[in-house]
BAFI-3210 file (N, C-alpha, C; in Angstrom, 3 decimals, decimal comma, padded with zeros to 6 digits):
// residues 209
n [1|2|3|4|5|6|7|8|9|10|11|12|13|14|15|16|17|18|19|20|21|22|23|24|25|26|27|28|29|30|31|32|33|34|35|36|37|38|39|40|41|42|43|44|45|46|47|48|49|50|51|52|53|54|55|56|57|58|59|60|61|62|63|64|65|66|67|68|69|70|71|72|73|74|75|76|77|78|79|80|81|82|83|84|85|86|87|88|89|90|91|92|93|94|95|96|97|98|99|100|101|102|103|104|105|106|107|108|109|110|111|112|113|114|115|116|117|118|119|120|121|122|123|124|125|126|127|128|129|130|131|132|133|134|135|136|137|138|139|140|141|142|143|144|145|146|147|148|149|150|151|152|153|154|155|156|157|158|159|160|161|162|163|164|165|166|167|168|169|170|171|172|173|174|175|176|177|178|179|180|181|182|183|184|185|186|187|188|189|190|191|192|193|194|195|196|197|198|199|200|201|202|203|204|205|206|207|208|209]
n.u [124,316|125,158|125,754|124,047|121,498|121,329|120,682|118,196|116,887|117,080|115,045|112,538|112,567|112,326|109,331|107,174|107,953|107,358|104,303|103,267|104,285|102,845|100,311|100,582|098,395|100,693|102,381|104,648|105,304|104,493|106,306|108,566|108,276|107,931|110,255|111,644|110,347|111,392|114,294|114,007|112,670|114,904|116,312|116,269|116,622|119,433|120,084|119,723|121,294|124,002|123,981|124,318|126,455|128,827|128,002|126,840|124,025|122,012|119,421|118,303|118,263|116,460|114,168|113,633|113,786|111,263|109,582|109,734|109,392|106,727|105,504|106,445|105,262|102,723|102,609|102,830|100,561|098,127|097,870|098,197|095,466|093,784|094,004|092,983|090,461|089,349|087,633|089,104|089,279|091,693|093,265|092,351|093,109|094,441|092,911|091,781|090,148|088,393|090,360|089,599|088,243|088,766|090,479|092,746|091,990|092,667|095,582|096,653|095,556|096,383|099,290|099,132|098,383|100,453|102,220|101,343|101,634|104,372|105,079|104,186|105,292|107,737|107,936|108,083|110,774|111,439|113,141|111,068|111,927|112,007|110,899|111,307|109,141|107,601|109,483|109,231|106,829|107,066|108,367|106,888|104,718|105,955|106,628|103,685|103,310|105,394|104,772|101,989|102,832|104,608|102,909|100,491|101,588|102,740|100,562|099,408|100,912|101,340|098,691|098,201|100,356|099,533|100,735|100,578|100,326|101,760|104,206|103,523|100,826|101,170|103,027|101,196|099,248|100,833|102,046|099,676|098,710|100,591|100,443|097,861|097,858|100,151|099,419|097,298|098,473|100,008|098,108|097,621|100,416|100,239|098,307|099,276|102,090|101,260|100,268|102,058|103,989|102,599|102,469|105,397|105,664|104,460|105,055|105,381|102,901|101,622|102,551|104,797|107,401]
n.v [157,355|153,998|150,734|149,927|151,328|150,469|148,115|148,344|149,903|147,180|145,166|146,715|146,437|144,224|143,688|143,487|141,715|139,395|139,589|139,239|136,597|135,272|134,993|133,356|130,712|128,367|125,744|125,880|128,765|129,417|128,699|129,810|132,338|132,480|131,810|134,232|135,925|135,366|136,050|138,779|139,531|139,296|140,730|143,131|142,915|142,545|145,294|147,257|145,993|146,368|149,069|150,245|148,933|150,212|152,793|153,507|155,215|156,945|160,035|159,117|156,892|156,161|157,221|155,676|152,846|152,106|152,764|150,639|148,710|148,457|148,813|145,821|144,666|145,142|144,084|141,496|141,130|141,696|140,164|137,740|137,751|138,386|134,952|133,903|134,496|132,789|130,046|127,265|125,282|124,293|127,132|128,633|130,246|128,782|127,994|130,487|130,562|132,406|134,922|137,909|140,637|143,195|142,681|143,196|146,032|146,918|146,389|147,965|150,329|150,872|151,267|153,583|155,467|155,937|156,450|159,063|160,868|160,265|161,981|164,543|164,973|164,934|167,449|169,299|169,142|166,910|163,607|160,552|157,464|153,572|152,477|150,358|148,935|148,879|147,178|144,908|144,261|143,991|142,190|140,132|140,139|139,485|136,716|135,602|135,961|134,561|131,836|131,486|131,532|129,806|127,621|127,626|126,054|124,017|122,256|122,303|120,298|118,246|117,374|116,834|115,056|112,528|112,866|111,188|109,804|109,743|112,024|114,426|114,688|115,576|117,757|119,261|119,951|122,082|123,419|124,796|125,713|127,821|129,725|130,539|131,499|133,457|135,472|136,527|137,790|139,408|141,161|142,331|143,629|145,060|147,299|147,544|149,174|151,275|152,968|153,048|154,791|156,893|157,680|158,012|160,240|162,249|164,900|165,918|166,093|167,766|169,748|170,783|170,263]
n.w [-076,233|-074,721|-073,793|-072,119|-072,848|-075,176|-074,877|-074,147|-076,086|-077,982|-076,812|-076,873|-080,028|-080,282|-079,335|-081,209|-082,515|-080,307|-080,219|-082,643|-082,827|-080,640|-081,088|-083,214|-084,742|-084,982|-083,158|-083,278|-083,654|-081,353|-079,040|-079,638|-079,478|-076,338|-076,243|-077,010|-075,519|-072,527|-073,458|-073,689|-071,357|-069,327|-070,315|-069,803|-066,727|-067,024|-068,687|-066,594|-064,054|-065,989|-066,312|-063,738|-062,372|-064,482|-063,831|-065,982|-065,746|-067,156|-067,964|-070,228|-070,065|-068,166|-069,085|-071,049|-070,414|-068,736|-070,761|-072,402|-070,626|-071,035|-073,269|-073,844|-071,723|-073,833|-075,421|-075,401|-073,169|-074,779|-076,909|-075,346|-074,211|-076,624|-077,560|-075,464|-075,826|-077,906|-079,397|-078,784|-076,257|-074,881|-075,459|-072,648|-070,045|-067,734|-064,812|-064,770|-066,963|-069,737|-070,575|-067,943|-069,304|-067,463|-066,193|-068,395|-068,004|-065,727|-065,154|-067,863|-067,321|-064,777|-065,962|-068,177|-066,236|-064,703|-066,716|-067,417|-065,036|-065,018|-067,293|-066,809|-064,499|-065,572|-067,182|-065,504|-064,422|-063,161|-063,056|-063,276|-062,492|-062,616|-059,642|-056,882|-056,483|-058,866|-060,218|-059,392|-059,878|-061,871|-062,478|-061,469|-063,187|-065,401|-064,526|-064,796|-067,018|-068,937|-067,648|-068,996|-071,777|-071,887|-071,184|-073,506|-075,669|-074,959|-073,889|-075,980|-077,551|-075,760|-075,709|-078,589|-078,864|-076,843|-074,733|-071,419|-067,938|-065,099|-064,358|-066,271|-065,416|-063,406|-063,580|-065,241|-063,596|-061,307|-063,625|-063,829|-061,511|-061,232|-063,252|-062,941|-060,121|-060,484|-061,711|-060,182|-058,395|-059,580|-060,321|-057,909|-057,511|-059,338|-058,532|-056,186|-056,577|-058,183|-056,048|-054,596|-056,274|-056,015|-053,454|-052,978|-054,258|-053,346|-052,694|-055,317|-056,259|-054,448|-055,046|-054,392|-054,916]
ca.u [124,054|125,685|125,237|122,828|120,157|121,501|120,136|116,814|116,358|116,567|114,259|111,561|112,026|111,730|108,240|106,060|108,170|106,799|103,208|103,401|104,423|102,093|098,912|099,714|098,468|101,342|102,574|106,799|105,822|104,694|107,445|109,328|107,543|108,366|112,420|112,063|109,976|112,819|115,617|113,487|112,750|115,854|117,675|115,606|117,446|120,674|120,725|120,089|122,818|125,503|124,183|124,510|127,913|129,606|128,042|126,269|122,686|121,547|118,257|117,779|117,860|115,412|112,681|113,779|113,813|109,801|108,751|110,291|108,894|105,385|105,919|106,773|103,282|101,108|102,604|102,078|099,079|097,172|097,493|097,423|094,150|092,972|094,168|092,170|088,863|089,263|086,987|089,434|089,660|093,932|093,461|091,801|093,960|094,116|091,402|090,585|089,169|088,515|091,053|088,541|088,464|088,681|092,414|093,312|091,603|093,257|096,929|096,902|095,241|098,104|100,168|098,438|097,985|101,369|102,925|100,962|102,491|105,732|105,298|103,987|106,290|109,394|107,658|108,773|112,377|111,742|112,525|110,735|112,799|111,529|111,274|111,666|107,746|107,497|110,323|108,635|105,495|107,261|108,812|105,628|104,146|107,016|106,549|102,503|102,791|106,016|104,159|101,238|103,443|104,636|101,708|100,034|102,469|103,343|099,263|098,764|101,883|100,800|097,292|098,778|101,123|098,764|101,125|099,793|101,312|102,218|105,299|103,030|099,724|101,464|103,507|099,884|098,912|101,649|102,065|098,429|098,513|101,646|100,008|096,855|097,974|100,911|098,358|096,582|099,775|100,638|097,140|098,165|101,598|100,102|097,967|100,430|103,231|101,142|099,995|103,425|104,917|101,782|103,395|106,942|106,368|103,133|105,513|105,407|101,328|101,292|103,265|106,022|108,350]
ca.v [155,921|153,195|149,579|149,486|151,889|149,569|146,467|148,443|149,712|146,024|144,887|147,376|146,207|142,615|143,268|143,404|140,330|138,660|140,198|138,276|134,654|135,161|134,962|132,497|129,212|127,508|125,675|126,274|129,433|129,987|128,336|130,775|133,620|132,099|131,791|135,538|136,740|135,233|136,738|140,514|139,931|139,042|142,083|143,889|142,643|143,263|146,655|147,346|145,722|147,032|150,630|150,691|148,747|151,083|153,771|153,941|155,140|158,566|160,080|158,719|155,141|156,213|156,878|154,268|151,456|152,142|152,657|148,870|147,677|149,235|147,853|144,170|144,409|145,614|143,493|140,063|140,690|141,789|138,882|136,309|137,982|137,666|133,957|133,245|134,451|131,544|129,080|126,099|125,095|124,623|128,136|129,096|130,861|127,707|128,316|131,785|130,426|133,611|136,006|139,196|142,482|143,768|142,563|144,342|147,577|147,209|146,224|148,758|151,639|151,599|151,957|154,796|156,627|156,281|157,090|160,728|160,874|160,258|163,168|165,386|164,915|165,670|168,742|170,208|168,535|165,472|162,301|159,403|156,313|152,827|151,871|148,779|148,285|149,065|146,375|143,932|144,506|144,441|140,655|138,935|139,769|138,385|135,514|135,144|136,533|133,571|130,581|131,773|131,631|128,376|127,067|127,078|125,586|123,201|121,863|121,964|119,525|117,523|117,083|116,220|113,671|111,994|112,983|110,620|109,451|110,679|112,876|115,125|114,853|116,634|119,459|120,462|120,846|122,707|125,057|125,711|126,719|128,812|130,696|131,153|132,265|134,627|136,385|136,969|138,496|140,205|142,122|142,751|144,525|146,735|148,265|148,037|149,547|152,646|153,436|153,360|155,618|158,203|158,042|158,730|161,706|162,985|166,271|166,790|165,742|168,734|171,196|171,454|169,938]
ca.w [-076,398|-074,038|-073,779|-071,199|-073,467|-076,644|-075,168|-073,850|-077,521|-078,824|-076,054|-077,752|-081,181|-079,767|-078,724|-082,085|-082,756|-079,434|-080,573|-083,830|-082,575|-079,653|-082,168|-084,276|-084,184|-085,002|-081,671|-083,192|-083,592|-079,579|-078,821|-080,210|-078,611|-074,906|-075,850|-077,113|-074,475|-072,115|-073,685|-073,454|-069,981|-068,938|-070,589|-068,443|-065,273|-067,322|-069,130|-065,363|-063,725|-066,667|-065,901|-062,390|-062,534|-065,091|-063,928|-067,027|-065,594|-067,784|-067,905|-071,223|-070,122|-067,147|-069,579|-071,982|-069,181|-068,184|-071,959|-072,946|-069,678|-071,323|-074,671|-073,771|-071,724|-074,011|-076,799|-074,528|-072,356|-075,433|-077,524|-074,815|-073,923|-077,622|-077,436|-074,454|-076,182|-079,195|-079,065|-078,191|-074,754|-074,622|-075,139|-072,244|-069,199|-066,556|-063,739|-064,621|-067,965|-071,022|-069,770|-068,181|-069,826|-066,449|-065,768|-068,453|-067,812|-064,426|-065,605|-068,621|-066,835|-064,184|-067,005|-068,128|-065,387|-063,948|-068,047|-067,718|-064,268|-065,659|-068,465|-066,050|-063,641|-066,388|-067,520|-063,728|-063,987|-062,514|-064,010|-062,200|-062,898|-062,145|-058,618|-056,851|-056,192|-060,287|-060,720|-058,531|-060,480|-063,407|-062,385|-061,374|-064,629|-066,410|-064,357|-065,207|-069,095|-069,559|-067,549|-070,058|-072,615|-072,014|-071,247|-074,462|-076,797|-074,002|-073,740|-077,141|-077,911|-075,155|-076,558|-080,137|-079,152|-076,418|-073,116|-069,951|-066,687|-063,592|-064,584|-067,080|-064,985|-061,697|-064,554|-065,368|-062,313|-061,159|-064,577|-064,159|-060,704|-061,031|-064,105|-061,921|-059,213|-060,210|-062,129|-058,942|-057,285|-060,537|-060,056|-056,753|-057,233|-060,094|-057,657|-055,063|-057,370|-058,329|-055,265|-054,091|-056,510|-055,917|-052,437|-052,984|-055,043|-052,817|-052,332|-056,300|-056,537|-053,560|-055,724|-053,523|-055,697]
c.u [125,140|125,294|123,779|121,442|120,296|120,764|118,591|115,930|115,801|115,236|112,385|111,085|112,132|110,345|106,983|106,864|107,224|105,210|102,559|103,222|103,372|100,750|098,692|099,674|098,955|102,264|104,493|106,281|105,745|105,266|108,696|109,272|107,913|109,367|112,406|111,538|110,967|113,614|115,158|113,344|113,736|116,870|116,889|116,428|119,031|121,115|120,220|121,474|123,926|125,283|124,569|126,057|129,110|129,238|127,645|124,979|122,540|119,868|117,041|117,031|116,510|113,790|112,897|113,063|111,951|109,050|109,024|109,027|107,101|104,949|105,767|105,070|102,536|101,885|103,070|100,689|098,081|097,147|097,479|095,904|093,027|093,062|093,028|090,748|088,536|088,507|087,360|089,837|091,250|094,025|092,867|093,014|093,652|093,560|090,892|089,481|089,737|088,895|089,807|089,387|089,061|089,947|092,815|093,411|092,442|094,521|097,134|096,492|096,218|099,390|099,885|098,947|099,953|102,456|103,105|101,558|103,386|106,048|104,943|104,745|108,387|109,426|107,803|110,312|112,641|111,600|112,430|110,945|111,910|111,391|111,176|110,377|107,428|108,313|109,520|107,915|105,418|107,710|108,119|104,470|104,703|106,493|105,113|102,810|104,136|105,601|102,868|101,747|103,908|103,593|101,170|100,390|102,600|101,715|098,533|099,918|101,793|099,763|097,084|099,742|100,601|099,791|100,403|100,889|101,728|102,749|104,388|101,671|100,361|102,341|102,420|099,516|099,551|101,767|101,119|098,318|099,306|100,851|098,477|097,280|099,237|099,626|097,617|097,793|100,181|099,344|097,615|099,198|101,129|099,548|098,463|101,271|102,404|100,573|101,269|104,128|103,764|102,284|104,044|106,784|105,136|103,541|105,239|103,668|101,131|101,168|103,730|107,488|109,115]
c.v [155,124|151,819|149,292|149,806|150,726|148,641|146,566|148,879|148,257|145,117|145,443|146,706|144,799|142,596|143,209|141,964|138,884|139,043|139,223|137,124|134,549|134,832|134,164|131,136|127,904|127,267|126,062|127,814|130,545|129,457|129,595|132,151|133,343|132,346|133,520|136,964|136,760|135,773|138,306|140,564|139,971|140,120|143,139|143,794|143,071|143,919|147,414|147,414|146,300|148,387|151,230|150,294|149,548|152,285|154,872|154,464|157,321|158,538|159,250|157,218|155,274|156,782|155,649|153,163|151,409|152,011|151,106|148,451|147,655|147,976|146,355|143,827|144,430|144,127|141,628|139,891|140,973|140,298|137,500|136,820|137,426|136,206|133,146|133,685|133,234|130,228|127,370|125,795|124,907|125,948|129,440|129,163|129,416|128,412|129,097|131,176|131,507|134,504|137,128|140,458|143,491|143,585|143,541|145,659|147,900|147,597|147,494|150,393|152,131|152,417|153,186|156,129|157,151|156,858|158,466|161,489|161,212|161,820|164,201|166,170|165,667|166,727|169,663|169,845|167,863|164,744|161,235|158,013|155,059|152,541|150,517|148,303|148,404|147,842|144,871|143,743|144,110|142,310|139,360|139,197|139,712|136,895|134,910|135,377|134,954|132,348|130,402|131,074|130,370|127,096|126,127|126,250|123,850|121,903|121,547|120,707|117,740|116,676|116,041|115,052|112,576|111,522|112,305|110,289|110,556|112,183|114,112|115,596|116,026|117,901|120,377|121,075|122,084|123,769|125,843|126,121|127,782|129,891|131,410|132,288|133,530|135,864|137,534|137,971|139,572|141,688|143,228|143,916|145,151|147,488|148,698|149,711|151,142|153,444|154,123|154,902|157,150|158,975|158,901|159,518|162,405|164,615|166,624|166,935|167,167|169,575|171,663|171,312|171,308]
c.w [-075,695|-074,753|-073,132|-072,584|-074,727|-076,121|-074,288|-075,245|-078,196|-078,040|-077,092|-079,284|-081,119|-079,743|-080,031|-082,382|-081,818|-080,077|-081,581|-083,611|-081,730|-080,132|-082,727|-084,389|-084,307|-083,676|-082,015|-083,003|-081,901|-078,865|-078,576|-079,643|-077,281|-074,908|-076,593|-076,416|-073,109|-072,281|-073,391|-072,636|-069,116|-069,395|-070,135|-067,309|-066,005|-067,837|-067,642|-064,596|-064,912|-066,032|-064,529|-062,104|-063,194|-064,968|-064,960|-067,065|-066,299|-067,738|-069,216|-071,035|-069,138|-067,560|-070,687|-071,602|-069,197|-069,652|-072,836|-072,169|-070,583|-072,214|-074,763|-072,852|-072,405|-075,312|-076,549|-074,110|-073,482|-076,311|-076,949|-074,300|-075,274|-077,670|-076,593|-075,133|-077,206|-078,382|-078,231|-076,751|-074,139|-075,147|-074,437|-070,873|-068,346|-065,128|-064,164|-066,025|-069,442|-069,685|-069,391|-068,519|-068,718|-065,974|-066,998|-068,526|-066,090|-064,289|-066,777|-068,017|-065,729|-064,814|-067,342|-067,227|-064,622|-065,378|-067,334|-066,617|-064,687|-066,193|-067,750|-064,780|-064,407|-066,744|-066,446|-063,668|-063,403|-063,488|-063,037|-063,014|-061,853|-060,634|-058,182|-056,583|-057,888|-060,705|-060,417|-059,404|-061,777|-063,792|-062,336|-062,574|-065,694|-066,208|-065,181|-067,245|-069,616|-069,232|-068,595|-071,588|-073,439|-071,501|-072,493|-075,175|-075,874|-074,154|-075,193|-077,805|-077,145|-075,783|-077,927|-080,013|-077,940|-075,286|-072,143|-068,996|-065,961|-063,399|-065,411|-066,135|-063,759|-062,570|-064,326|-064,754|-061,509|-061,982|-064,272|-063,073|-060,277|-062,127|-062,972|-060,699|-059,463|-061,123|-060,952|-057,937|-058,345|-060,053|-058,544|-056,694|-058,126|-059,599|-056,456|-055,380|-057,553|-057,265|-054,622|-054,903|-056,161|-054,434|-052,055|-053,601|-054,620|-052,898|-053,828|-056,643|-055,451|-054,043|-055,381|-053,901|-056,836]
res [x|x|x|x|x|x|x|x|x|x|x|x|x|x|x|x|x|x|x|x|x|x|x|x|x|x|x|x|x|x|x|x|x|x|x|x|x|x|x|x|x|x|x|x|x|x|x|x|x|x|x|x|x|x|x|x|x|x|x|x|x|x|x|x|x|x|x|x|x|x|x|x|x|x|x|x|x|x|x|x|x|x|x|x|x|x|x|x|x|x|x|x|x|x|x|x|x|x|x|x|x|x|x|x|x|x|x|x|x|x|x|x|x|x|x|x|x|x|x|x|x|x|x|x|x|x|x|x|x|x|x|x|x|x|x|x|x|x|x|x|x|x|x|x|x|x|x|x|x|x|x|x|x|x|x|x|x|x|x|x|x|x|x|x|x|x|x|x|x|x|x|x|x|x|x|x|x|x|x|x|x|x|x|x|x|x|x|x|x|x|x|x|x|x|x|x|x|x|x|x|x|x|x|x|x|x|x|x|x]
***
């Protein structure tokens, strides 16, 4: 046990917390869910940086690191997905509408597939540690799952205290086409990202490894 793995452990037991606030339809408490999805994504980028700086990088953290990253997905994109099916329109994804089923059979099945990978891959004596098309992948659906995030709370506060003018009208526009579209890029690098790593380890998929 280090620092680095210490602050990928608490990351983990952050994420039924995020799970929780993310659901419920009090706007403090998805509030709340944004500033603690923040702080989990962000100790992402820095039980990173400590490990590589001190020299602190073990195998432990190198399945740790990927099973957080997992975690903090499934225990966002699932309940802003349920969110987006609710009948009220401020909780509908901006452009796309009711989140589709089909993003996350796309986004979770990468996961998946590249996990069994993973376990398959360690059961030979490899351990396949994040890479930087996995990190990437991993950054632009931070970005979409926290503009999401802050979205809602943000639109529903709006709504309730009867937000107009200029300054608020061009936000919306702006939040809502940053949530839109990183979505669309997020899709992108998860099929990028596992293509990539099927790639770089084509020699162990051979059985030359």
């Amino acid at each position: 046990m280090n620092l680095p793995n210490a602050i990928t452990i608490a990351r983990i037991v952050a994420c039924p917390v995020i799970f929780a606030l993310s659901l419920s339809p009090s706007v403090g408490a998805r509030y709340a869910a944004f500033v603690v999805f923040v702080l989990a994504a962000v100790s992402d980028l820095w039980d990173g940086y400590l490990a590589r700086k001190h020299g602190q990088i073990t195998d432990t953290g190198k399945l740790l690191d990927p099973l957080a990253d997992k975690l903090l997905l499934a225990c966002t994109f699932v309940p802003l997905y349920l969110v987006a099916q609710r009948p009220e329109a401020l909780d509908r994804v901006p452009v796309w509408g009711v989140l589709p089923l089909w993003v996350l059979l796309v986004v979770f099945g990468r996961e998946l597939l590249i996990t069994l990978f993973r376990t398959w891959a360690s059961r030979r004596g490899v351990v396949i540690s994040a890479g930087r098309s996995g990190k990437r992948k991993t950054l632009i659906q931070n970005l979409f799952i926290g503009g999401l995030l802050l979205w809602y709370p943000l639109a529903w506060t709006g709504a309730e205290a009867g937000w107009s003018g200029w300054f608020w009208s061009s936000w919306s526009v702006f939040h809502a086409g940053w949530v839109a579209a990183t979505l669309i890029v997020a899709l992108f690098m998860t099929v990028y990202s596992m293509l990539d790593y099927l790639w770089s380890y084509r020699a162990l998929v051979r059985g030359r490894a």
